[in-house]
C-alpha positions in Angstrom: 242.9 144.2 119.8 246.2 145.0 118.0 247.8 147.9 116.6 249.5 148.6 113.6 253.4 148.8 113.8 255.1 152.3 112.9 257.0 152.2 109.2 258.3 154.2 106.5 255.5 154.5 103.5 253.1 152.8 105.9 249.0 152.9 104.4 246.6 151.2 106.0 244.4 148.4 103.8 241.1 150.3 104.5 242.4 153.6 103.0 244.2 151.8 99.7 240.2 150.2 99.5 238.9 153.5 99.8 241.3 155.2 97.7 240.4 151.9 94.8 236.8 151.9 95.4 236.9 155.6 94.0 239.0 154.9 90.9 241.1 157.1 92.0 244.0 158.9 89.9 246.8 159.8 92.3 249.1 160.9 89.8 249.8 164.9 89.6 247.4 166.4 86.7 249.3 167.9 84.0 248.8 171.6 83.6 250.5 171.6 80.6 250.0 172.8 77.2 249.2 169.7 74.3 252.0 168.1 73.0 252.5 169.9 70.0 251.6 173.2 70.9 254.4 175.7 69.8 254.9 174.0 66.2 253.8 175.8 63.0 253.8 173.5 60.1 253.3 173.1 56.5 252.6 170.8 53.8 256.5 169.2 53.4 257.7 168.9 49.5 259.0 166.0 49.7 257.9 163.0 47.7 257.8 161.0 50.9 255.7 163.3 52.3 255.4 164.3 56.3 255.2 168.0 57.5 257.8 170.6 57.5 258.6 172.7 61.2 258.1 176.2 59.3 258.4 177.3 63.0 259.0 176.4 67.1 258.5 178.2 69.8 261.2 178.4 73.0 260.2 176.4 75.7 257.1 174.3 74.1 257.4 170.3 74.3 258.8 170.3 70.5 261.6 171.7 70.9 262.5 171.1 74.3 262.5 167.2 73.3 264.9 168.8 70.2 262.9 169.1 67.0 264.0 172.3 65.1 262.6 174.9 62.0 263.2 172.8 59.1 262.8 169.6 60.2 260.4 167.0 58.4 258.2 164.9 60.6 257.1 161.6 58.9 256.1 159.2 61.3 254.0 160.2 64.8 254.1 157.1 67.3 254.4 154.1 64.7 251.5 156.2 62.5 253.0 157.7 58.8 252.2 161.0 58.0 251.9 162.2 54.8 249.7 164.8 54.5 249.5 168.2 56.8 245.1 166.7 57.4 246.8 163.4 58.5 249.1 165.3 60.9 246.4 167.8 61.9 243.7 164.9 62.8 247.1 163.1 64.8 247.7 165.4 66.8 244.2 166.5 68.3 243.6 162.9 68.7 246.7 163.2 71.0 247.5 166.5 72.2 245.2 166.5 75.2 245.1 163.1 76.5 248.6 161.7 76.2 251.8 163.5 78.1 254.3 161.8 75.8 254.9 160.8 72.0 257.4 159.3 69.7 258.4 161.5 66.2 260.4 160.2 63.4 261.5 163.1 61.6 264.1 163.9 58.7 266.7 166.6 59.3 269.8 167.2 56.6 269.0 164.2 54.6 269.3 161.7 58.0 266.0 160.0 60.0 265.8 161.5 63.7 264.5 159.6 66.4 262.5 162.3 69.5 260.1 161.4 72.0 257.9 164.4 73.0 256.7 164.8 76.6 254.8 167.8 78.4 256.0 166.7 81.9 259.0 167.4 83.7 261.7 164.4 83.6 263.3 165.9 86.8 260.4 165.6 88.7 259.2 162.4 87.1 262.7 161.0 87.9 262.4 162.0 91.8 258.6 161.6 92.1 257.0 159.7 89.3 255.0 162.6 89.0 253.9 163.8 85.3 253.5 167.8 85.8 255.0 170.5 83.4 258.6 171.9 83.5 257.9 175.8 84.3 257.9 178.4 81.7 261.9 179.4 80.8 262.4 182.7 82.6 265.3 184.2 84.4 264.6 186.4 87.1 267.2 188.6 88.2 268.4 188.7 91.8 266.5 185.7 92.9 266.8 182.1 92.1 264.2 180.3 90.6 263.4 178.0 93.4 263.1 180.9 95.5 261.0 182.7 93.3 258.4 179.7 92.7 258.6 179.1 96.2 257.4 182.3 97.0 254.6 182.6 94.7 253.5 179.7 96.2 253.6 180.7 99.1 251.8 183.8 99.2 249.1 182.5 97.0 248.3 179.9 99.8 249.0 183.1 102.2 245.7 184.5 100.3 244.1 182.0 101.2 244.3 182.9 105.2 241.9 185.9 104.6 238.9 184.1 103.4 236.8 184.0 99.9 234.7 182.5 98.1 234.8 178.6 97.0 236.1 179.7 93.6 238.4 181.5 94.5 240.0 179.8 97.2 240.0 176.9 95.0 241.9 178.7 92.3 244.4 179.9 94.5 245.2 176.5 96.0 245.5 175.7 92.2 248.1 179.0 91.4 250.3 177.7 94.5 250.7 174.4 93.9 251.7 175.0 90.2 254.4 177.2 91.4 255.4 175.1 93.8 256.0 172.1 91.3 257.8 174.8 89.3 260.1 174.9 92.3 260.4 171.5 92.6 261.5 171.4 89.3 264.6 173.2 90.6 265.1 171.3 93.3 263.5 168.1 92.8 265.0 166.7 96.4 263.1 169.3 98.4 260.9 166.9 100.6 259.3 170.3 102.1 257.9 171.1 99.0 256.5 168.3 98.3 254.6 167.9 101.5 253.2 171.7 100.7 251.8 170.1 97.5 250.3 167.6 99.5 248.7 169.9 102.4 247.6 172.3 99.5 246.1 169.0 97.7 244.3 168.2 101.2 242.8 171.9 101.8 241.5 171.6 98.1 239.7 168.1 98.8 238.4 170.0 102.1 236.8 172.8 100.0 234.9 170.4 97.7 233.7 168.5 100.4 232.8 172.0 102.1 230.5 172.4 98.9 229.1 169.4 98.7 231.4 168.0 95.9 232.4 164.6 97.0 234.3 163.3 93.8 236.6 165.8 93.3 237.0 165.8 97.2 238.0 162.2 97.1 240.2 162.7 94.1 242.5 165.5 96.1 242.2 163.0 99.2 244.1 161.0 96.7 246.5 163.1 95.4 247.5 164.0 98.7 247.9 160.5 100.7 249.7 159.8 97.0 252.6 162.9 98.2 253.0 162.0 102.0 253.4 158.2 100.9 256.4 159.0 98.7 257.6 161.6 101.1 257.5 158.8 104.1 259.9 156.8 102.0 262.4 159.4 101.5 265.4 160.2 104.2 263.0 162.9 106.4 263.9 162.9 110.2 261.9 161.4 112.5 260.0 164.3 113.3 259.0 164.8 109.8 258.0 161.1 109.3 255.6 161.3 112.8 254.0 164.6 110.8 253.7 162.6 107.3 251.9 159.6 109.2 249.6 162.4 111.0 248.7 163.9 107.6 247.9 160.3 106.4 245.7 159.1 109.2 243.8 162.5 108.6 243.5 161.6 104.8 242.0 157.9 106.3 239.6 159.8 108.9 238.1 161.8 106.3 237.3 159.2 103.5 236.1 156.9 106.1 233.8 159.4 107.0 232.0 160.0 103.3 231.6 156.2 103.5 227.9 155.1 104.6 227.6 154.8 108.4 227.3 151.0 108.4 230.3 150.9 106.7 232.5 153.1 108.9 233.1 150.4 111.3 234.1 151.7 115.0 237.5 153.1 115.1 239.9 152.1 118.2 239.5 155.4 120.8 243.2 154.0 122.3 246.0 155.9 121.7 248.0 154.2 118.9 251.9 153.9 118.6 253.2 157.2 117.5 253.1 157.8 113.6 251.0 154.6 113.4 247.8 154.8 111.2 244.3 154.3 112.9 242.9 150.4 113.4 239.9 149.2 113.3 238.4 147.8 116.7 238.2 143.9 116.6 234.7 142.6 116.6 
Protein backbone atom coordinates (compact mmCIF):
# COMPACT_ATOMS: atom_id res chain seq x y z
CA UNK A 1 0.00 0.00 0.00
CA UNK A 2 1.31 3.47 -0.82
CA UNK A 3 0.45 6.85 -0.13
CA UNK A 4 0.17 9.82 -2.08
CA UNK A 5 3.13 12.39 -1.62
CA UNK A 6 2.09 16.08 -0.19
CA UNK A 7 2.22 18.91 -3.17
CA UNK A 8 1.09 22.24 -4.10
CA UNK A 9 -2.21 21.93 -6.53
CA UNK A 10 -2.22 18.30 -5.71
CA UNK A 11 -5.85 16.31 -6.98
CA UNK A 12 -6.11 12.96 -6.80
CA UNK A 13 -6.99 10.85 -10.36
CA UNK A 14 -10.31 9.48 -8.83
CA UNK A 15 -11.68 12.96 -8.02
CA UNK A 16 -10.51 14.60 -11.71
CA UNK A 17 -12.72 11.11 -12.96
CA UNK A 18 -15.39 12.00 -10.88
CA UNK A 19 -15.32 15.71 -11.47
CA UNK A 20 -15.22 14.46 -15.82
CA UNK A 21 -17.62 11.79 -15.44
CA UNK A 22 -20.14 14.72 -14.46
CA UNK A 23 -19.34 17.10 -17.22
CA UNK A 24 -18.53 19.27 -14.99
CA UNK A 25 -18.17 23.29 -15.50
CA UNK A 26 -15.72 24.48 -12.96
CA UNK A 27 -15.53 27.83 -14.14
CA UNK A 28 -17.30 30.71 -12.02
CA UNK A 29 -21.01 31.39 -13.57
CA UNK A 30 -21.37 34.77 -14.74
CA UNK A 31 -23.94 36.79 -12.94
CA UNK A 32 -23.77 39.35 -15.30
CA UNK A 33 -26.03 41.22 -17.37
CA UNK A 34 -25.95 40.24 -21.61
CA UNK A 35 -23.37 41.74 -23.42
CA UNK A 36 -25.16 44.58 -24.81
CA UNK A 37 -27.33 45.48 -22.14
CA UNK A 38 -27.01 49.28 -21.49
CA UNK A 39 -26.95 50.30 -25.31
CA UNK A 40 -29.92 52.13 -26.94
CA UNK A 41 -29.73 52.15 -30.60
CA UNK A 42 -31.11 53.24 -33.79
CA UNK A 43 -31.37 52.67 -37.39
CA UNK A 44 -27.72 54.50 -38.40
CA UNK A 45 -28.04 56.88 -41.68
CA UNK A 46 -25.36 56.01 -43.17
CA UNK A 47 -25.24 54.45 -46.63
CA UNK A 48 -23.02 51.70 -45.25
CA UNK A 49 -25.42 50.99 -42.80
CA UNK A 50 -24.78 49.54 -39.04
CA UNK A 51 -26.56 51.05 -35.89
CA UNK A 52 -26.01 54.30 -34.27
CA UNK A 53 -25.33 54.31 -29.96
CA UNK A 54 -28.30 56.90 -29.52
CA UNK A 55 -27.35 56.07 -25.79
CA UNK A 56 -24.95 53.99 -22.98
CA UNK A 57 -25.35 53.50 -19.77
CA UNK A 58 -22.29 53.88 -16.95
CA UNK A 59 -20.94 50.81 -16.03
CA UNK A 60 -22.65 48.31 -18.68
CA UNK A 61 -20.11 46.04 -20.89
CA UNK A 62 -20.41 48.71 -23.85
CA UNK A 63 -19.02 51.23 -22.55
CA UNK A 64 -16.75 49.91 -20.16
CA UNK A 65 -14.95 48.04 -23.29
CA UNK A 66 -15.15 52.03 -24.68
CA UNK A 67 -18.02 52.36 -27.22
CA UNK A 68 -19.64 55.89 -26.78
CA UNK A 69 -23.26 57.86 -27.86
CA UNK A 70 -22.70 58.41 -31.40
CA UNK A 71 -20.79 55.72 -32.41
CA UNK A 72 -21.76 53.48 -35.45
CA UNK A 73 -21.45 49.74 -35.05
CA UNK A 74 -21.08 47.88 -38.40
CA UNK A 75 -19.54 44.68 -37.89
CA UNK A 76 -20.44 42.22 -34.57
CA UNK A 77 -17.70 39.35 -34.36
CA UNK A 78 -16.80 38.99 -38.25
CA UNK A 79 -20.90 39.31 -38.88
CA UNK A 80 -21.98 42.90 -40.97
CA UNK A 81 -24.69 44.73 -39.69
CA UNK A 82 -26.70 46.68 -41.63
CA UNK A 83 -29.89 46.89 -40.43
CA UNK A 84 -31.18 47.71 -36.64
CA UNK A 85 -33.37 43.61 -37.21
CA UNK A 86 -29.88 42.26 -38.20
CA UNK A 87 -28.34 43.76 -35.01
CA UNK A 88 -31.35 43.02 -32.84
CA UNK A 89 -31.47 39.15 -33.94
CA UNK A 90 -27.23 39.36 -33.21
CA UNK A 91 -27.36 40.17 -30.25
CA UNK A 92 -30.04 37.85 -28.57
CA UNK A 93 -28.32 35.17 -30.32
CA UNK A 94 -25.33 36.31 -28.13
CA UNK A 95 -26.12 38.22 -25.24
CA UNK A 96 -26.82 35.38 -22.91
CA UNK A 97 -24.52 32.59 -23.87
CA UNK A 98 -21.24 34.32 -24.75
CA UNK A 99 -19.17 36.60 -22.01
CA UNK A 100 -17.13 38.29 -24.71
CA UNK A 101 -17.51 39.81 -28.35
CA UNK A 102 -15.60 41.69 -30.96
CA UNK A 103 -17.33 45.29 -32.47
CA UNK A 104 -16.17 47.16 -35.41
CA UNK A 105 -17.61 50.39 -35.19
CA UNK A 106 -17.18 53.97 -36.90
CA UNK A 107 -16.48 56.94 -34.70
CA UNK A 108 -15.46 60.64 -36.44
CA UNK A 109 -15.12 59.30 -39.82
CA UNK A 110 -12.35 56.42 -38.47
CA UNK A 111 -13.04 52.30 -38.01
CA UNK A 112 -12.76 51.42 -34.17
CA UNK A 113 -11.76 48.13 -33.17
CA UNK A 114 -13.54 46.97 -29.13
CA UNK A 115 -13.95 43.67 -27.81
CA UNK A 116 -16.93 43.51 -25.32
CA UNK A 117 -16.80 41.26 -22.26
CA UNK A 118 -19.21 40.94 -19.05
CA UNK A 119 -16.47 39.50 -16.87
CA UNK A 120 -13.92 41.02 -14.82
CA UNK A 121 -10.31 41.10 -16.57
CA UNK A 122 -8.76 41.59 -13.00
CA UNK A 123 -10.08 38.54 -11.76
CA UNK A 124 -9.77 36.70 -15.01
CA UNK A 125 -6.06 37.75 -14.99
CA UNK A 126 -5.44 36.31 -11.28
CA UNK A 127 -7.97 33.43 -11.41
CA UNK A 128 -9.10 32.56 -14.93
CA UNK A 129 -12.33 33.07 -13.51
CA UNK A 130 -15.15 34.82 -15.91
CA UNK A 131 -17.49 36.70 -13.11
CA UNK A 132 -18.75 40.40 -13.44
CA UNK A 133 -16.83 43.46 -12.42
CA UNK A 134 -19.18 44.96 -9.48
CA UNK A 135 -21.63 47.75 -10.07
CA UNK A 136 -19.52 51.34 -10.05
CA UNK A 137 -20.33 52.79 -6.59
CA UNK A 138 -18.39 54.76 -4.12
CA UNK A 139 -19.15 54.34 -0.65
CA UNK A 140 -18.08 56.87 1.58
CA UNK A 141 -15.91 56.04 4.60
CA UNK A 142 -15.21 52.55 3.73
CA UNK A 143 -13.30 50.94 0.92
CA UNK A 144 -14.77 48.82 -1.51
CA UNK A 145 -13.09 45.66 -0.65
CA UNK A 146 -14.16 46.25 2.80
CA UNK A 147 -17.53 46.93 1.95
CA UNK A 148 -18.01 43.71 -0.36
CA UNK A 149 -16.22 41.87 2.13
CA UNK A 150 -18.64 42.59 4.62
CA UNK A 151 -21.75 42.01 2.76
CA UNK A 152 -20.44 38.80 2.20
CA UNK A 153 -19.90 38.16 5.15
CA UNK A 154 -22.91 38.75 6.96
CA UNK A 155 -24.98 37.17 4.32
CA UNK A 156 -23.09 33.84 5.00
CA UNK A 157 -23.50 35.12 8.83
CA UNK A 158 -27.47 34.55 8.00
CA UNK A 159 -26.94 31.59 7.18
CA UNK A 160 -25.84 30.46 11.00
CA UNK A 161 -29.52 30.96 12.11
CA UNK A 162 -31.14 28.42 9.96
CA UNK A 163 -33.97 28.57 6.92
CA UNK A 164 -35.32 27.14 4.54
CA UNK A 165 -33.51 25.40 1.38
CA UNK A 166 -34.34 28.50 -0.77
CA UNK A 167 -33.33 30.72 1.18
CA UNK A 168 -30.25 29.48 2.49
CA UNK A 169 -29.33 28.81 -1.00
CA UNK A 170 -29.91 32.37 -2.11
CA UNK A 171 -27.91 33.70 0.50
CA UNK A 172 -24.87 31.51 -0.21
CA UNK A 173 -25.65 33.07 -3.75
CA UNK A 174 -25.76 37.01 -2.34
CA UNK A 175 -22.31 36.32 -0.48
CA UNK A 176 -20.39 34.92 -2.87
CA UNK A 177 -21.34 37.64 -5.42
CA UNK A 178 -20.07 40.15 -3.07
CA UNK A 179 -17.33 38.50 -2.36
CA UNK A 180 -16.05 38.29 -6.11
CA UNK A 181 -16.98 42.05 -6.05
CA UNK A 182 -14.23 42.16 -3.45
CA UNK A 183 -11.99 40.30 -5.19
CA UNK A 184 -12.22 42.45 -7.88
CA UNK A 185 -10.50 44.93 -5.61
CA UNK A 186 -8.11 42.98 -4.49
CA UNK A 187 -7.69 40.23 -6.88
CA UNK A 188 -4.51 38.71 -4.64
CA UNK A 189 -6.61 38.05 -1.61
CA UNK A 190 -6.16 34.22 -1.38
CA UNK A 191 -8.70 34.42 1.82
CA UNK A 192 -11.32 35.43 -0.35
CA UNK A 193 -11.05 33.08 -2.62
CA UNK A 194 -11.09 30.18 -0.34
CA UNK A 195 -14.54 31.80 1.15
CA UNK A 196 -15.88 31.47 -2.45
CA UNK A 197 -14.84 28.10 -2.28
CA UNK A 198 -16.27 27.03 1.21
CA UNK A 199 -19.44 29.04 0.30
CA UNK A 200 -19.45 26.91 -3.16
CA UNK A 201 -19.06 23.68 -0.86
CA UNK A 202 -22.04 24.61 1.69
CA UNK A 203 -24.18 25.22 -1.50
CA UNK A 204 -23.35 21.66 -3.07
CA UNK A 205 -24.15 20.38 0.64
CA UNK A 206 -27.63 21.96 0.43
CA UNK A 207 -28.63 20.38 -2.91
CA UNK A 208 -27.46 17.18 -1.88
CA UNK A 209 -29.46 17.91 1.49
CA UNK A 210 -32.58 18.07 -0.91
CA UNK A 211 -32.00 15.47 -2.92
CA UNK A 212 -30.52 17.48 -5.95
CA UNK A 213 -27.45 15.62 -6.94
CA UNK A 214 -26.48 17.59 -10.26
CA UNK A 215 -26.32 20.76 -9.07
CA UNK A 216 -24.64 19.25 -5.94
CA UNK A 217 -21.94 17.88 -8.01
CA UNK A 218 -21.61 21.06 -10.05
CA UNK A 219 -20.71 23.23 -6.68
CA UNK A 220 -18.43 20.15 -5.61
CA UNK A 221 -16.87 21.36 -8.75
CA UNK A 222 -16.69 24.83 -8.45
CA UNK A 223 -15.24 24.44 -5.24
CA UNK A 224 -12.28 21.73 -5.61
CA UNK A 225 -11.90 24.25 -8.96
CA UNK A 226 -11.01 27.39 -6.10
CA UNK A 227 -8.85 25.37 -3.48
CA UNK A 228 -6.75 23.93 -6.58
CA UNK A 229 -5.80 27.36 -7.70
CA UNK A 230 -5.47 28.59 -4.21
CA UNK A 231 -2.94 25.53 -3.39
CA UNK A 232 -0.73 26.89 -6.18
CA UNK A 233 -0.52 30.38 -4.97
CA UNK A 234 2.26 31.56 -2.18
CA UNK A 235 -0.25 30.51 1.11
CA UNK A 236 1.78 29.31 4.19
CA UNK A 237 1.98 26.08 5.11
CA UNK A 238 -0.81 26.12 7.37
CA UNK A 239 -3.12 27.37 4.76
CA UNK A 240 -1.95 24.75 2.14
CA UNK A 241 -2.60 21.69 4.99
CA UNK A 242 -6.31 23.52 5.22
CA UNK A 243 -6.69 23.74 1.22
CA UNK A 244 -5.73 19.88 0.88
CA UNK A 245 -8.35 19.24 3.88
CA UNK A 246 -11.06 21.11 1.92
CA UNK A 247 -10.08 18.92 -1.14
CA UNK A 248 -10.04 15.56 0.37
CA UNK A 249 -13.57 16.57 1.72
CA UNK A 250 -14.74 17.56 -1.86
CA UNK A 251 -13.20 13.67 -2.90
CA UNK A 252 -15.15 12.06 0.18
CA UNK A 253 -18.31 13.41 -0.78
CA UNK A 254 -18.40 12.66 -4.64
CA UNK A 255 -17.14 9.32 -3.93
CA UNK A 256 -19.90 8.85 -1.84
CA UNK A 257 -22.92 9.73 -4.57
CA UNK A 258 -21.03 7.08 -6.70
CA UNK A 259 -22.77 3.50 -6.57
CA UNK A 260 -21.45 1.40 -3.65
CA UNK A 261 -19.52 -1.07 -5.92
CA UNK A 262 -17.89 1.64 -7.28
CA UNK A 263 -16.72 3.39 -4.09
CA UNK A 264 -13.87 1.00 -3.65
CA UNK A 265 -12.56 0.77 0.20
CA UNK A 266 -10.75 3.87 1.18
CA UNK A 267 -7.25 3.31 3.24
CA UNK A 268 -8.40 3.86 7.23
CA UNK A 269 -4.44 4.79 7.82
CA UNK A 270 -3.55 8.02 8.62
CA UNK A 271 -2.14 9.67 5.43
CA UNK A 272 0.85 12.22 5.16
CA UNK A 273 -0.37 15.55 6.27
CA UNK A 274 -2.25 17.57 3.42
CA UNK A 275 -2.06 14.48 1.35
CA UNK A 276 -5.43 13.47 -0.47
CA UNK A 277 -7.08 10.10 0.46
CA UNK A 278 -5.75 6.57 -1.50
CA UNK A 279 -7.37 3.96 -2.49
CA UNK A 280 -6.47 0.58 -0.61
CA UNK A 281 -4.52 -1.81 -2.86
CA UNK A 282 -6.45 -4.93 -3.81
Amino acid sequence: MHKSKTRRGGVTPSLLLLLTAYCLIVSSDVYASGLFSGLVVSQGDSASGGVKVVEIYPGCPAERAGVAAGDLIIEIDGRKIKTLDEFVKTSKARRDKDTEVGLVLIRKGKLQNLRVITYSEIIFKEWKEKVPPPPQSSIGGLSLFQYYMEKGKAKLGENKVGGAFETKLARDEEAARYLFYALHYNPTEVGVVLLIADTYMDMARLYLKNGQTPPAVENYGKAANLYEKCSRKHVAEKELELILTHLQEVEKELLSLLPPEEQGPVSAEKTTTGSLPVKASP
